[in-house]
TORLO-664033 format. One line per 10 residues: number of its first residue (from 0); their letters; for each residue x, y, z of C-alpha. Coordinates in pm, 1 decimal. Example, Ala and Ser with C-alpha at 12.3 -4.5 7.8 and 13.67 -1.06 7.14 Angstrom:
0	as	1230.0/-450.0/780.0 ~ 1367.0/-106.0/714.0
This chain:
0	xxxxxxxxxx	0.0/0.0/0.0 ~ 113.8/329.4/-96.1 ~ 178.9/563.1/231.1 ~ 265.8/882.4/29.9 ~ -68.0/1068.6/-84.9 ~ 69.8/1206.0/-360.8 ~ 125.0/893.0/-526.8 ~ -140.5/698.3/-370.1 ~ -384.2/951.4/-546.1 ~ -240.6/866.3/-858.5
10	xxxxxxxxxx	-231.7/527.8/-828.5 ~ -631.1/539.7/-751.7 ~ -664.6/784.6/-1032.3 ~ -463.7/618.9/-1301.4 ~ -725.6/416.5/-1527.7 ~ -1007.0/725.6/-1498.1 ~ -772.2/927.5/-1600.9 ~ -653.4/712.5/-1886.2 ~ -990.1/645.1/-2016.4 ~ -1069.8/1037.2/-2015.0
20	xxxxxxxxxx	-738.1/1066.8/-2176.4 ~ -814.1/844.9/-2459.1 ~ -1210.1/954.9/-2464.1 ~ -1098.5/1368.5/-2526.4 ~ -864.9/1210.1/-2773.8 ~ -1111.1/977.9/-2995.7 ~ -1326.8/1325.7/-2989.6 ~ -1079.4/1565.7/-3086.8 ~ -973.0/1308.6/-3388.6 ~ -1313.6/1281.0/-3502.6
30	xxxxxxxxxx	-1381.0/1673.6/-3499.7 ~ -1065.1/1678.3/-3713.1 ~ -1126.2/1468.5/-3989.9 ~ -1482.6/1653.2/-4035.7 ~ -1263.2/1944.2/-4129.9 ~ -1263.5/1884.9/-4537.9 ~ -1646.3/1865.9/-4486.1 ~ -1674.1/2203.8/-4300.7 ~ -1438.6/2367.3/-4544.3 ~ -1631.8/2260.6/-4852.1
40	xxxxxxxxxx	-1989.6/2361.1/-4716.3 ~ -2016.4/2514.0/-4416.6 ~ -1778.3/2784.6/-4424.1 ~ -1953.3/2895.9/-4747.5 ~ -2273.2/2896.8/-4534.3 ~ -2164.6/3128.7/-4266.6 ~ -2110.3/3411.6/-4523.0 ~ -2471.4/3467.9/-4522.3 ~ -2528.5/3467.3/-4127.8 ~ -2584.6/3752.9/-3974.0
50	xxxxxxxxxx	-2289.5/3951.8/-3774.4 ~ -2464.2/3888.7/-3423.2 ~ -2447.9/3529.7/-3497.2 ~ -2111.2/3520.6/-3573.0 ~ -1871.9/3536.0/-3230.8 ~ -2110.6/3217.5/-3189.8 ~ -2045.1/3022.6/-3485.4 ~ -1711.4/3206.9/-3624.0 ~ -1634.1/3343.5/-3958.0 ~ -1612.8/3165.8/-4253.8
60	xxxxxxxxxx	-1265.7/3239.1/-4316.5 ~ -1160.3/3035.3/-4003.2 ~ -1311.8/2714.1/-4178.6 ~ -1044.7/2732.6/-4447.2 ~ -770.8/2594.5/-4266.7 ~ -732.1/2358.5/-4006.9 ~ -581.4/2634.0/-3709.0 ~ -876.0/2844.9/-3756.8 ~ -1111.4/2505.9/-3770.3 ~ -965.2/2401.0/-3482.4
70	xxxxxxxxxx	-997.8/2666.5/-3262.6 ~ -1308.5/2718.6/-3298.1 ~ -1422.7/2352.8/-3328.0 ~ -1175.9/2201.8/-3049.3 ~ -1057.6/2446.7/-2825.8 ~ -1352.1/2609.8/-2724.3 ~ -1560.3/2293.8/-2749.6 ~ -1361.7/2019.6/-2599.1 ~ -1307.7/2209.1/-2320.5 ~ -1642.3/2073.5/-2153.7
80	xxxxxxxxxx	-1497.9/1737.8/-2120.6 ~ -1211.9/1809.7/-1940.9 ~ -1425.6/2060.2/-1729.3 ~ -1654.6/1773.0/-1634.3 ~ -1356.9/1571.4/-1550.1 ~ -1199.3/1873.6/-1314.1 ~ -1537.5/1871.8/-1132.6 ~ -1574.3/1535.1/-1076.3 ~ -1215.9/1475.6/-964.3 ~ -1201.9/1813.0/-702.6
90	xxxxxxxxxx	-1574.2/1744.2/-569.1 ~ -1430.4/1379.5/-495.4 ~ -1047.7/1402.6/-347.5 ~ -1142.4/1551.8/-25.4 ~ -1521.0/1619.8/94.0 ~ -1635.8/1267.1/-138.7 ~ -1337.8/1103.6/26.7 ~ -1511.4/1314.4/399.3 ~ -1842.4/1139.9/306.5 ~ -1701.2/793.1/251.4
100	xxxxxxxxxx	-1486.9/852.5/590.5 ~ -1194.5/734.3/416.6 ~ -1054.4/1107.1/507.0 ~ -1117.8/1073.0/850.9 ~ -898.2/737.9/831.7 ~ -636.8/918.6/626.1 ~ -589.8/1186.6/916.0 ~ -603.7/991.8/1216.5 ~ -289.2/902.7/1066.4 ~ 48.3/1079.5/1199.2
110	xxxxxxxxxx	59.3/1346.5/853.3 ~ -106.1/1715.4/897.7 ~ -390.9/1817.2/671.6 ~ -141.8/2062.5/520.6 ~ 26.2/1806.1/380.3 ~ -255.9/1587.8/256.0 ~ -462.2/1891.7/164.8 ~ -155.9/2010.5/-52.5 ~ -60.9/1629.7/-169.7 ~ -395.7/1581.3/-285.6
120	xxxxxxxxxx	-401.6/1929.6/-502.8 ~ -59.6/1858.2/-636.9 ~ -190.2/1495.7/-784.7 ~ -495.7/1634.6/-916.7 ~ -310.3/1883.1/-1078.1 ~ -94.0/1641.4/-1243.8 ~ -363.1/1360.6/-1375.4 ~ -564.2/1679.2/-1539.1 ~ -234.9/1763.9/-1683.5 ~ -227.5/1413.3/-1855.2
130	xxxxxxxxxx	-581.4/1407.9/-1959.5 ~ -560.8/1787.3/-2104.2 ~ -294.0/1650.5/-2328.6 ~ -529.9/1456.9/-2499.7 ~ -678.7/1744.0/-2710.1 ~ -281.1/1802.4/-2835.4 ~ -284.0/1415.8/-2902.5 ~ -627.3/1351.7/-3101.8 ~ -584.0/1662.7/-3264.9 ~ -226.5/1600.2/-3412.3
140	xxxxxxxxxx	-346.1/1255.7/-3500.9 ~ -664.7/1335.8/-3723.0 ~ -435.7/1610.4/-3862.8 ~ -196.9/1365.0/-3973.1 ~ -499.4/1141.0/-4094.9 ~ -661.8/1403.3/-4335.9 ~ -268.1/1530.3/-4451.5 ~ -293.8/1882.3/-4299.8 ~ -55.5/1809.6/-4012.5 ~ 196.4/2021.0/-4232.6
150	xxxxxxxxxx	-24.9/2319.4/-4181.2 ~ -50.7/2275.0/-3854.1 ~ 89.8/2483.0/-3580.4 ~ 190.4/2244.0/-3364.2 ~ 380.6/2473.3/-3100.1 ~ 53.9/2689.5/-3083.7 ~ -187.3/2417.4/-3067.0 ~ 71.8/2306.6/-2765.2 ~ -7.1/2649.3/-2593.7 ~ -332.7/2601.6/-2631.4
160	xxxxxxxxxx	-378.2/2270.8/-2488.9 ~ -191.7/2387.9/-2172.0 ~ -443.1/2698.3/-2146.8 ~ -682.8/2409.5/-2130.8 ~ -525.9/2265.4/-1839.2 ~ -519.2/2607.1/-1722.0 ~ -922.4/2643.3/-1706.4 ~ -944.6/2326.2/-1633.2 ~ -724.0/2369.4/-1289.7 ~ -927.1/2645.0/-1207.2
170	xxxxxxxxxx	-1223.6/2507.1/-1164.7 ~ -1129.7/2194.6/-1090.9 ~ -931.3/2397.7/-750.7 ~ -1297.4/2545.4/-725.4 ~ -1406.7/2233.6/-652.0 ~ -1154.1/2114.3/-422.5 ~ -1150.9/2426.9/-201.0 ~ -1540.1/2439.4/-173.4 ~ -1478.3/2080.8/-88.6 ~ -1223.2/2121.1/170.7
180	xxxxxxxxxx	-1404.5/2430.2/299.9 ~ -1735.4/2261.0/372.7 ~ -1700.5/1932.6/306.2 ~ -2001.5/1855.3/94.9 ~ -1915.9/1683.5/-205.6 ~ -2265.4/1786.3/-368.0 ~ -2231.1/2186.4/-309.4 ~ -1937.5/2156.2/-420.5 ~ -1976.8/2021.6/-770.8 ~ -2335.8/2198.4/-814.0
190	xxxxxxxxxx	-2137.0/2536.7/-779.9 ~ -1845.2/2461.5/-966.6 ~ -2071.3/2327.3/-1228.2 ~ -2286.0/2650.3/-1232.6 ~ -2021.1/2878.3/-1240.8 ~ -1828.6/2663.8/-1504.4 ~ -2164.0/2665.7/-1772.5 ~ -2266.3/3052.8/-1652.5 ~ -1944.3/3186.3/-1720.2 ~ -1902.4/3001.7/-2006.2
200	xxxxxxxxxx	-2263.8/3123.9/-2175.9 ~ -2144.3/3463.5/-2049.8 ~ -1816.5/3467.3/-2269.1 ~ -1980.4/3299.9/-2568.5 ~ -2289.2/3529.6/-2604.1 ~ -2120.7/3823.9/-2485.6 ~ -2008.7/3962.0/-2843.7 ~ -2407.4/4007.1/-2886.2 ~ -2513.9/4235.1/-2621.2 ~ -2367.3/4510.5/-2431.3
210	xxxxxxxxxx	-2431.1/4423.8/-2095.4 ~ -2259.9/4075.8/-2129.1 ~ -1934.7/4240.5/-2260.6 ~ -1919.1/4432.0/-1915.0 ~ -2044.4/4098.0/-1726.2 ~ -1751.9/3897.8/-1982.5 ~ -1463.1/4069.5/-1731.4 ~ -1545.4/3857.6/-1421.2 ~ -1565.4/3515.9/-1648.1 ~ -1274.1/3322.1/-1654.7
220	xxxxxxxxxx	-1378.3/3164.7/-1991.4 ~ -1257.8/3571.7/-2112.5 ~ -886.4/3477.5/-2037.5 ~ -877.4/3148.9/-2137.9 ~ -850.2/3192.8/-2530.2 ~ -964.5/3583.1/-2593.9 ~ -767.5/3684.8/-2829.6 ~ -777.6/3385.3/-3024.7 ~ -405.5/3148.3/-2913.2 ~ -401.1/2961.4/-3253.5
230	xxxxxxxxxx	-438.9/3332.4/-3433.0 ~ -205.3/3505.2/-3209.7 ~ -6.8/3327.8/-2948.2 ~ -22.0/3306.5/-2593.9 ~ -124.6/3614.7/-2344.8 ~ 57.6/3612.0/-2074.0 ~ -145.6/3847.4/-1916.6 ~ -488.5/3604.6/-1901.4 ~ -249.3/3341.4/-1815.9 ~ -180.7/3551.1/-1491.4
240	xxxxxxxxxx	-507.5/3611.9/-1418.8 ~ -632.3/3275.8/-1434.9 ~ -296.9/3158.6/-1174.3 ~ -355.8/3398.5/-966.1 ~ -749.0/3262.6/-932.9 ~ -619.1/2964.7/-872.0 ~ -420.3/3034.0/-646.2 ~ -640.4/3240.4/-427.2 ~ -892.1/2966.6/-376.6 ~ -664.7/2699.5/-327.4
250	xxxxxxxxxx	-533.2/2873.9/-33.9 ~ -883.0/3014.3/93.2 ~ -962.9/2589.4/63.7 ~ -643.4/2572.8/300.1 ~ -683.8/2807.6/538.0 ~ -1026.8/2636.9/667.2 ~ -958.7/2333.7/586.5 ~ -663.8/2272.5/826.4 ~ -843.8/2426.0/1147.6 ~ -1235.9/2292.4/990.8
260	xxxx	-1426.0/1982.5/1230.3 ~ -1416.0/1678.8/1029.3 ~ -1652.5/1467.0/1209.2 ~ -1632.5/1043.7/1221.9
């Protein structure tokens, strides 16, 4: 039996996290080889549609080659899956492991909540790290299958997988700290959840109405790939934002976690 959390967590965690792997990977390849479909029809289509329509469905120019396909098909589609994973993984490392009292075990043991809070968050991190990388993988693969790997930008597509993981990790830490903080595994994924599909509704309609551009500001979904990281590169400046979220919460999660009752 493993006595180090850290790795004990990824032990548990190692064939969910390999089947979610593999399962963001088989639907990133199959998005990609629908991309000489989309670039024969339906980017001829979206000419006609009207302009408030358009920061929803894209512009037809970005369904003529494959980065422009793929951002708009894969990065700010796929994301859901590895959302649902982050949710489902934070909601059950501490308050679904409180529930089950396998956490009340765990610390009657000699090793301080610090340490298992912080062991816990570091393997979590890690395993959505791996699964995150399966957008990189499927993609890259169902490039290679259609022959447009060569016009695709690999080191961008890279970046844009780890911004991925970077949304991903914060809500996933959402999840986690609400956890730790109250220790119900159901308020914690119902609010996680909420946030992740409000905010996320927030940033995709807001190029349609006025108020939701000033709303758009306190959605993370606005740093995550705004500007466009396949068009332009990586902004380091969203990239901080979204870490320093992160951050903040996981230590909030800390803080009352390590002095919170944790009842047998």
């Amino acid at each position: 039996m493993l006595r180090n959390t850290f790795l004990k967590t990824l032990f548990d965690k190692r064939w969910s996290t390999l089947i979610w792997f593999v399962v963001i990977a088989i639907f990133c390849l199959f998005v990609i080889v629908l991309f000489p479909t989309f670039k024969e029809s339906f980017g001829e289509a979206l000419k006609d549609t009207p302009e408030s329509l358009r920061s929803l469905l894209g512009e037809a120019s970005d369904y003529q080659n494959i980065n422009g396909y793929l951002d708009i098909q894969v990065i700010n589609q796929m994301i859901f899956l590895t959302l649902i994973m982050s949710i489902i993984m934070g909601t059950g490392l501490l308050s679904g492991e409180e529930s089950s009292g396998t956490l009340q075990s765990l610390l009657a043991q000699p090793v301080s909540r610090t340490k298992v809070y912080l062991s816990k968050l570091a393997a979590m991190s890690l395993l959505l790290l791996l699964a995150s990388f399966g957008i990189f993988a499927g993609t890259y693969i169902g490039a290679l299958i259609i022959g447009e790997a060569g016009n695709l930008d690999a080191s961008r597509l890279l970046l844009a997988t780890f911004m991925t993981w970077i949304i991903t990790l914060f809500f996933g830490v959402m999840a986690y700290a609400i956890g730790a903080v109250t220790g119900k595994k159901g308020m914690a994924g119902i609010v996680a959840g909420f946030l992740a599909f409000a905010t996320f509704m927030i940033t995709t309609l807001s190029g349609t109405a006025e108020v939701l551009r000033t709303v758009n500001y306190i959605s993370p979904f606005k740093y995550f790939n705004t500007p466009s990281i396949m068009k332009t590169g990586l902004d380091t400046n969203n990239l901080l934002i979204l870490v320093v979220g992160i951050a903040l919460m996981a230590v909030a999660g800390w803080i009352v976690f390590r002095k919170r009752d944790i009842y047998l």
